[in-house]
LUMMI-417285 format. One line per field, with one value per residue: residue number from 1; x, y, z of N, C-alpha, C in turn. Coordinates in nm, 2 decimals, decimal comma, padded with zeros to 4 digits. Atoms other than C-alpha are relative to their C-alpha. Layout:
REM residues N
n	(NUM	...)
nc1	(X	...)
nc2	(Y	...)
nc3	(Z	...)
cac1	(X	...)
cac2	(Y	...)
cac3	(Z	...)
cc1	(X	...)
cc2	(Y	...)
cc3	(Z	...)
//
This chain:
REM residues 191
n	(1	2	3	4	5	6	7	8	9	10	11	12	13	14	15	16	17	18	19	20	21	22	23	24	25	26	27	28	29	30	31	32	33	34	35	36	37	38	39	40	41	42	43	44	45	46	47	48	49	50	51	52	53	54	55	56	57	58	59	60	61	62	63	64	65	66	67	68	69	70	71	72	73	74	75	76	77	78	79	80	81	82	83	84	85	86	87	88	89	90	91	92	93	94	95	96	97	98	99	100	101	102	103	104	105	106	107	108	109	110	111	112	113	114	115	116	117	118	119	120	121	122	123	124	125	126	127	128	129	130	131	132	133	134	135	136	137	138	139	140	141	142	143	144	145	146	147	148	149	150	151	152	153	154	155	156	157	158	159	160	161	162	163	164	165	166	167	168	169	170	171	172	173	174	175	176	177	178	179	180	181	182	183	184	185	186	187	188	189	190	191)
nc1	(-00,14	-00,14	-00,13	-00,12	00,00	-00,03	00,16	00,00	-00,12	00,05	-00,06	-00,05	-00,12	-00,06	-00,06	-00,14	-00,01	00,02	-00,11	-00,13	-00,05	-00,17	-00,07	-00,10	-00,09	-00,03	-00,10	-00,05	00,01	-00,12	-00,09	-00,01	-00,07	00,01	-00,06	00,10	00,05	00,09	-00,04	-00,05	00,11	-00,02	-00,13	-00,12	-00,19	-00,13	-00,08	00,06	00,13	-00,01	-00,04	00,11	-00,09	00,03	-00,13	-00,05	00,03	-00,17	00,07	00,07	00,14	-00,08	-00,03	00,10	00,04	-00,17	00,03	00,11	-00,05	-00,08	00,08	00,08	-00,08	-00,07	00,14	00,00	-00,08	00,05	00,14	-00,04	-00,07	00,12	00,09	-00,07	00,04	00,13	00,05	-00,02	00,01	00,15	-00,06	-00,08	00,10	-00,01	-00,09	-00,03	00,11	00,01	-00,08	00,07	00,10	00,02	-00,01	00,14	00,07	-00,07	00,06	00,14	00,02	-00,02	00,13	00,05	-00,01	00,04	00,15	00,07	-00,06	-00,14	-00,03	00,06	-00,14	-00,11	00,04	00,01	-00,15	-00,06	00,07	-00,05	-00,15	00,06	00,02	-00,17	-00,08	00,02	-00,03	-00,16	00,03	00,04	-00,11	-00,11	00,01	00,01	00,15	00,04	-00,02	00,07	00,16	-00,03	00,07	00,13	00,03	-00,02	00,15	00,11	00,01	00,03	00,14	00,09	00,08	-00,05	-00,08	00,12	00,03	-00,05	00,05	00,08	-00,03	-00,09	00,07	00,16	-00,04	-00,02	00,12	00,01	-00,10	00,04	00,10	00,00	-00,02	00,10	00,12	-00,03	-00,03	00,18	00,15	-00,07	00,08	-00,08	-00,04	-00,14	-00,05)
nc2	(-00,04	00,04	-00,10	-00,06	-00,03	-00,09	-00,07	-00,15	-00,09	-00,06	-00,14	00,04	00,01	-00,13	-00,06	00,01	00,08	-00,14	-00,07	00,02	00,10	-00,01	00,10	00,05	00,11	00,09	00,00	00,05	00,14	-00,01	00,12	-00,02	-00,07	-00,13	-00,10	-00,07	-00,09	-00,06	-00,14	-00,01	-00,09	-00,10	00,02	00,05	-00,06	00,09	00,04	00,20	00,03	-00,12	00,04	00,10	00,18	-00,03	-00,01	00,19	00,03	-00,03	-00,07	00,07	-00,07	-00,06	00,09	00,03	-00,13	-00,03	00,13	-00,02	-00,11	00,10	00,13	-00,11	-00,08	00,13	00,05	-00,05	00,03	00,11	-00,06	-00,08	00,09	00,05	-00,06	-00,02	00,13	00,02	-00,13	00,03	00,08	-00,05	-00,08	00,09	00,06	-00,16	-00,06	00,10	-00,01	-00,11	00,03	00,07	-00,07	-00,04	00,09	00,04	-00,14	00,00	00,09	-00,02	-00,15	00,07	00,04	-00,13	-00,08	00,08	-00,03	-00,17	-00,04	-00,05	-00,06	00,08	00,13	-00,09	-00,03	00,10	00,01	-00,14	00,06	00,16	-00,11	-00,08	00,16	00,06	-00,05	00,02	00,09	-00,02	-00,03	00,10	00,11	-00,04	-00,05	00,10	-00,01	-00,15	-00,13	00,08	-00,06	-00,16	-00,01	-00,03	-00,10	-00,12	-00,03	00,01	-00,14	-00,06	00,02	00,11	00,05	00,15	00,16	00,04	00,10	00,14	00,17	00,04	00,12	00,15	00,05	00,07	00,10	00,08	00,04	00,05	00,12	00,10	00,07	00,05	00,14	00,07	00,04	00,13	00,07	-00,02	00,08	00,14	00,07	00,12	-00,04	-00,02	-00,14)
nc3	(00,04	-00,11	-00,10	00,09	00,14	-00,02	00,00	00,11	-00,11	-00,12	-00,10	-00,07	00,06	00,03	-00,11	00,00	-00,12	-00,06	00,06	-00,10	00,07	00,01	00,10	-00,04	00,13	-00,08	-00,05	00,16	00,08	00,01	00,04	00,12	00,06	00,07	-00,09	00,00	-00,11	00,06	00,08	00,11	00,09	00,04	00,09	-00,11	00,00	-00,03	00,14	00,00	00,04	00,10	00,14	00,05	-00,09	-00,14	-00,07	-00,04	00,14	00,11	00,13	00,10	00,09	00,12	00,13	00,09	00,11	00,08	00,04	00,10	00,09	00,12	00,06	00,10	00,10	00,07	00,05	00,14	00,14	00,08	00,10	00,18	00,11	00,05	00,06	00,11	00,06	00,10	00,09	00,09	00,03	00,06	00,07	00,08	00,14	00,06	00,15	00,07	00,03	00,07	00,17	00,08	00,05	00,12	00,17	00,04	00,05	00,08	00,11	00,03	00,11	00,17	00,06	00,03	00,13	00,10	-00,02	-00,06	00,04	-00,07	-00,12	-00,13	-00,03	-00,08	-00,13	-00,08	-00,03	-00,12	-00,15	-00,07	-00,06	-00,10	-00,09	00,03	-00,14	-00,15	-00,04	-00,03	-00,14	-00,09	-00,05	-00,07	-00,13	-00,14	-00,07	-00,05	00,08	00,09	-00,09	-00,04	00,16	00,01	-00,06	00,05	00,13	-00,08	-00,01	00,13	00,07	-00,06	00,09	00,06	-00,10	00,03	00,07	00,01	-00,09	00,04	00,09	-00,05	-00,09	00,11	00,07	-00,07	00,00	00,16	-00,02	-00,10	00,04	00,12	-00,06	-00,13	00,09	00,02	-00,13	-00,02	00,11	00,09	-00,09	-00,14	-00,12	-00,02	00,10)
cac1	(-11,32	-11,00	-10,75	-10,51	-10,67	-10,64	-10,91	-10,91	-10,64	-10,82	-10,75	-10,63	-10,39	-10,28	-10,15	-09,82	-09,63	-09,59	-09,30	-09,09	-09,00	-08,61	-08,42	-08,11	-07,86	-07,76	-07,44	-07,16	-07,05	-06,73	-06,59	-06,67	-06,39	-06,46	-06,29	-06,59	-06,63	-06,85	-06,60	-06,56	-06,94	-06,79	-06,52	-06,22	-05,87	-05,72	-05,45	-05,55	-05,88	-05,82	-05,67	-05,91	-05,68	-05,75	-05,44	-05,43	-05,54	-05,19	-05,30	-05,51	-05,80	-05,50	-05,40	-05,75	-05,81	-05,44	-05,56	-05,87	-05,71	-05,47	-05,71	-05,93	-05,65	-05,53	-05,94	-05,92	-05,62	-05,75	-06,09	-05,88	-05,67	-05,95	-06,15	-05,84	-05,81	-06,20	-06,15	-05,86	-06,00	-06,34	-06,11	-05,95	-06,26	-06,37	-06,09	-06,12	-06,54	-06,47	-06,20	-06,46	-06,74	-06,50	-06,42	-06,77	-06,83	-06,53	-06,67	-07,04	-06,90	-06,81	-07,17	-07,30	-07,13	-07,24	-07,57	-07,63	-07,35	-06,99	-07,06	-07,29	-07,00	-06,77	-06,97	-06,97	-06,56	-06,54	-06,80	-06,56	-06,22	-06,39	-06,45	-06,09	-05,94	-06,18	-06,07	-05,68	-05,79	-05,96	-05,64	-05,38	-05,51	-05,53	-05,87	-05,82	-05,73	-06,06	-06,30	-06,13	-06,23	-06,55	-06,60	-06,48	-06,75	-07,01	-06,93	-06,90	-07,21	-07,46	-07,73	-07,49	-07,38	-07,77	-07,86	-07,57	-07,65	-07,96	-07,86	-07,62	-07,92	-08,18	-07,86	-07,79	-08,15	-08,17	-07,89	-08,01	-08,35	-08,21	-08,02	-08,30	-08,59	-08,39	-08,35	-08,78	-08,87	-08,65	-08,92	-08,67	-08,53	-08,17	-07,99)
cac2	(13,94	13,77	13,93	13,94	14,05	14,41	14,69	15,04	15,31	15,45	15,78	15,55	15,44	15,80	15,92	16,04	15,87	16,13	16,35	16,26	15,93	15,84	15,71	15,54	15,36	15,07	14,95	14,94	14,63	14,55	14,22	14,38	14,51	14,83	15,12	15,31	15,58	15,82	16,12	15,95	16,04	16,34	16,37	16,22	16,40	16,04	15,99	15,61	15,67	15,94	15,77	15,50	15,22	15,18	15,16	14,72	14,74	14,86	14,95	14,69	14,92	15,10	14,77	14,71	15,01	15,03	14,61	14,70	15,03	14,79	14,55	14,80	14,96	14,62	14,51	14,85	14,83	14,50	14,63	14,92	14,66	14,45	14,73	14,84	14,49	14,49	14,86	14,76	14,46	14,61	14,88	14,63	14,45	14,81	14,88	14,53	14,57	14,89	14,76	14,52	14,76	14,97	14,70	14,60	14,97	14,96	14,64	14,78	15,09	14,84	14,72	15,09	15,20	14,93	15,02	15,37	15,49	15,66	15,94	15,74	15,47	15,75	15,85	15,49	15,48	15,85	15,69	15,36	15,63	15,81	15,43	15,35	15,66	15,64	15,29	15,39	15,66	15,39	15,15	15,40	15,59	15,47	15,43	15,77	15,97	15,80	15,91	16,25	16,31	16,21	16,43	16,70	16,63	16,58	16,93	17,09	16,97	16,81	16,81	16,56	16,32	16,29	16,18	15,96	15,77	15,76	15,59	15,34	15,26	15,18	14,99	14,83	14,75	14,57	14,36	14,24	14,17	14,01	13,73	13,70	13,61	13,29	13,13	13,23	13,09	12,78	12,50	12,25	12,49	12,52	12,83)
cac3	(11,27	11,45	11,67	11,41	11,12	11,02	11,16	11,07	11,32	11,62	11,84	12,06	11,83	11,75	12,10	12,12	12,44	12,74	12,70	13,01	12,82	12,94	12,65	12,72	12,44	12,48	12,58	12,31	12,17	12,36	12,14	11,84	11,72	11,63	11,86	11,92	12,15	12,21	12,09	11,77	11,67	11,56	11,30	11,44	11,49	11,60	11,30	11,30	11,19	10,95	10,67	10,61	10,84	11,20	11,46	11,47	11,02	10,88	10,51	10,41	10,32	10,12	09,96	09,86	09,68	09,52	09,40	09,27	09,05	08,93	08,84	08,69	08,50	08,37	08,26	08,06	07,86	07,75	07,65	07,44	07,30	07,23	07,07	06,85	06,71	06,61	06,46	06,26	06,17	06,05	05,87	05,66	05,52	05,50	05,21	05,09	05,04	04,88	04,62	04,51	04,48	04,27	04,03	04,02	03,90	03,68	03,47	03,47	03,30	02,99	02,97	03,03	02,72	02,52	02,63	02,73	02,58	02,67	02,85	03,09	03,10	03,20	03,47	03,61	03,60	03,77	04,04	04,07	04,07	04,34	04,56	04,48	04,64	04,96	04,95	04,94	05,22	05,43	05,41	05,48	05,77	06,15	06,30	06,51	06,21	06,02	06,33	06,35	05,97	06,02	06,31	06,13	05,83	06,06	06,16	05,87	05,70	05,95	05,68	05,46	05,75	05,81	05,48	05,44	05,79	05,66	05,33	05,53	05,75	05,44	05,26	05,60	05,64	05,27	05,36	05,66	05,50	05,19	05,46	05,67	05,38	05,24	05,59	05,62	05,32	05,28	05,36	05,57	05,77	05,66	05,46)
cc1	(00,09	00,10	00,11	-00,02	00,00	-00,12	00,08	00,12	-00,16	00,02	00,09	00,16	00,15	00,09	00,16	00,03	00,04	00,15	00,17	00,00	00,14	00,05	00,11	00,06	00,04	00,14	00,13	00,06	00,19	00,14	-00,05	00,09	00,09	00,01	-00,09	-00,01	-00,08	00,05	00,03	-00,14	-00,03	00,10	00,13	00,08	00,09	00,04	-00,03	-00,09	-00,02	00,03	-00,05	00,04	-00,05	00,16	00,02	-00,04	00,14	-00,08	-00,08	-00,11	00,06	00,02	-00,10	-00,06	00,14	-00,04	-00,12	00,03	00,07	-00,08	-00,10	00,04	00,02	-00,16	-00,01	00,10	-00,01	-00,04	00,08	00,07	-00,11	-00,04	00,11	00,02	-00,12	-00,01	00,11	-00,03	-00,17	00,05	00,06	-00,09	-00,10	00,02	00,00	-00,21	00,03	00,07	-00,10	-00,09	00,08	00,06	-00,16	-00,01	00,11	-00,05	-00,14	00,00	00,03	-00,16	-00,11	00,05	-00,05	-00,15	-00,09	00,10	00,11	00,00	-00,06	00,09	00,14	-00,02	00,00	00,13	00,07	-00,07	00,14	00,18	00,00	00,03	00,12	00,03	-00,08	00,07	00,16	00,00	-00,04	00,10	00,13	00,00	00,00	-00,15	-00,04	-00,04	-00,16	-00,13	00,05	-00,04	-00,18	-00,09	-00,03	-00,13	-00,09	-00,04	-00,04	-00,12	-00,08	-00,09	00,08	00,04	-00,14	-00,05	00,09	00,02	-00,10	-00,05	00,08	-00,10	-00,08	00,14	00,06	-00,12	-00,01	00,05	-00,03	-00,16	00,03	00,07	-00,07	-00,11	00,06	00,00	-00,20	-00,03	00,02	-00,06	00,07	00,06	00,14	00,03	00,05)
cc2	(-00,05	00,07	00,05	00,06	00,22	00,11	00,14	00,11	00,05	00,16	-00,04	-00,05	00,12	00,09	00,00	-00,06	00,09	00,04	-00,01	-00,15	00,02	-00,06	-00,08	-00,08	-00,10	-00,01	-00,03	-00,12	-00,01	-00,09	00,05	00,07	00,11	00,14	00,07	00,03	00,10	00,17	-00,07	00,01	00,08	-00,04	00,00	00,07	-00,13	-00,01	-00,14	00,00	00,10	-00,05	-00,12	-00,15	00,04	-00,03	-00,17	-00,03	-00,01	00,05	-00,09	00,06	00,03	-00,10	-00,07	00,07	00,01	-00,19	00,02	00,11	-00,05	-00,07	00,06	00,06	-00,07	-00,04	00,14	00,02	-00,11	00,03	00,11	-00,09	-00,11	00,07	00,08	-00,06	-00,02	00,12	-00,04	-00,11	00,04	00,09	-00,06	-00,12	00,16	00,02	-00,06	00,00	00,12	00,00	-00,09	00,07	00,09	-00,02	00,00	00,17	00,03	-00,09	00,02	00,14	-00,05	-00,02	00,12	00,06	-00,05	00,02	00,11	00,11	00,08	00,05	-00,08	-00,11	00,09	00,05	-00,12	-00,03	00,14	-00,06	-00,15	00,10	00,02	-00,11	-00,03	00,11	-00,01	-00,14	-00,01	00,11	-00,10	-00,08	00,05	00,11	-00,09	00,07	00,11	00,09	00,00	00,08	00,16	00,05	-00,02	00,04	00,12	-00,01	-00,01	00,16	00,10	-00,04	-00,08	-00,07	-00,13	-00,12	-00,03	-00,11	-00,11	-00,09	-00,04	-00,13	-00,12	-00,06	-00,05	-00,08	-00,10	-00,12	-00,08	-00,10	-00,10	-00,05	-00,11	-00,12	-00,08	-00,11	-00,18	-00,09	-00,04	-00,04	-00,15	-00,11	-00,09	00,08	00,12	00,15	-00,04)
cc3	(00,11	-00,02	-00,07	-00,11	00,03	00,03	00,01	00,18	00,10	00,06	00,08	-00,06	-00,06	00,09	00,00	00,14	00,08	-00,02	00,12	00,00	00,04	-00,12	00,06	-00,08	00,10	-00,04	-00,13	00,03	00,03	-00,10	-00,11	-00,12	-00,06	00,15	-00,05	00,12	00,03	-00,05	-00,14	-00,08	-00,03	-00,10	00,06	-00,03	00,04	-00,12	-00,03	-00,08	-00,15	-00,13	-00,06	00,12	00,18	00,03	-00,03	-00,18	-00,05	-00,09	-00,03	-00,03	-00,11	-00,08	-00,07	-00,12	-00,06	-00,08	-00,08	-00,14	-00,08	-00,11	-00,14	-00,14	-00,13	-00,13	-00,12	-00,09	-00,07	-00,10	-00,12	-00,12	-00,12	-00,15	-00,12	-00,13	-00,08	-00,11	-00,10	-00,10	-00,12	-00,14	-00,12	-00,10	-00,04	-00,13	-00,08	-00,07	-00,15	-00,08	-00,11	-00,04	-00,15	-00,13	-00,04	-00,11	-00,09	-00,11	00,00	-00,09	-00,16	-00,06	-00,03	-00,14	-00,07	-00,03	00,02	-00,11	00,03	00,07	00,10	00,05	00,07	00,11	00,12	00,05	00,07	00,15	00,05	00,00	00,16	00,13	00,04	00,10	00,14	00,07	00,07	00,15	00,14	00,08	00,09	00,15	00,12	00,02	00,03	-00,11	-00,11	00,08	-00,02	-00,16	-00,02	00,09	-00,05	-00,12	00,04	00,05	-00,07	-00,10	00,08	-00,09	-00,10	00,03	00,02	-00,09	-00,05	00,12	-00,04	-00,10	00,03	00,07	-00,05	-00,07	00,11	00,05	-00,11	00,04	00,10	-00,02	-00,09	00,05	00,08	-00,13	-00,06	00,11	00,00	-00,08	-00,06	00,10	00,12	00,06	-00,01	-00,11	-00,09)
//
C-alpha cells in the first residue's frame, strides 16, 4: 500500500489537540475596502452602515434596488399585457368556434327531422339556441368577468365542473389524437 492511498482512522488519529491551544486571528485586511472593526461584529449603531450604504457608497445599493423594482415592475406589466392579449384573443375564437357549432346544430336539426322526426329536430335547435347564447355571453363579457363566473360555478356545483373538465379533457384528447394519426400514418412524411 503507498503513502497516499487511503488506510482505515487510528486512535492516533482521534486525539483531540491539548487544551491550552492559543488561537489568534489574523490581521484584518487593511486595502480592502471594507471598514471593519472589531465593534462592528455586533450590530452596528454607526448611521452609515445602517441603511444598507457605507459613509464613501452614497445610495448606490439604494439605486440598485429602486433599478431592479423598476425593472421588475416594467417586465410585469408586459407579461399582464401580454397575457390579456392571449385571453382576449382565445375569447374571441372562443365565440367564433361556438357560432359555428351552433349553426352546425341548427342545420343538423333539418336532417334530424327528416329523419327522426320533429320533436328530436326540436331538441337539436334548443341545443344550438342554448350554444348561441353562451356564444353571445362569451363575446360580450371581459375575461375577468368570464373567470369570476366560472369560479362561482365551480363553487356552486363542484360535482358538475368535474364532469365537464372531464368532458373537455376526452373532447380535447380526440382532437389532438385525430391531428396526430394523419401526420403517423401518411407514408412520406408530410400532413
Amino acid at each position: 500500500m503507498a503513502d497516499n492511498d487511503l488506510k482505515p482512522a487510528t486512535g492516533a488519529d482521534l486525539d483531540t489537540p491539548p487544551a491550552n491551544t492559543d488561537f489568534t486571528p489574523a490581521e484584518p485586511l487593511k486595502t480592502s475596502g471594507v471598514g471593519f472593526t472589531p465593534e462592528d461584529a455586533t450590530i452596528s449603531t454607526r448611521p452609515e452602515l445602517t441603511d444598507g450604504t457605507s459613509s464613501s457608497g452614497g445610495g448606490k445599493a439604494t439605486d440598485v434596488k429602486q433599478t431592479l423594482r423598476d425593472g421588475a415592475g416594467k417586465l410585469q406589466a408586459q407579461a399582464g399585457d401580454k397575457l390579456r392579449a392571449y385571453a382576449d384573443d382565445g375569447k374571441a375564437k372562443a365565440g367564433n368556434a361556438l357560432d359555428q357549432l351552433s349553426q352546425l346544430l341548427t342545420d343538423a336539426a333539418g336532417q334530424v327531422d327528416e329523419k327522426l322526426g320533429q320533436q328530436y329536430g326540436q331538441y337539436a335547435r334548443n341545443a344550438a339556441d342554448q350554444v348561441q347564447g353562451f356564444a353571445e355571453t362569451v363575446k360580450s363579457k371581459d375575461v375577468e368577468d368570464l373567470l369570476e363566473d366560472a369560479r362561482h360555478f365551480v363553487r356552486a356545483s363542484p360535482a358538475a365542473a368535474i364532469g365537464v373538465a372531464a368532458a373537455l379533457g376526452f373532447a380535447v384528447a380526440r382532437l389532438v389524437q385525430a391531428g396526430v394519426e394523419p401526420v403517423a400514418n401518411d407514408p412520406t412524411g408530410r400532413a
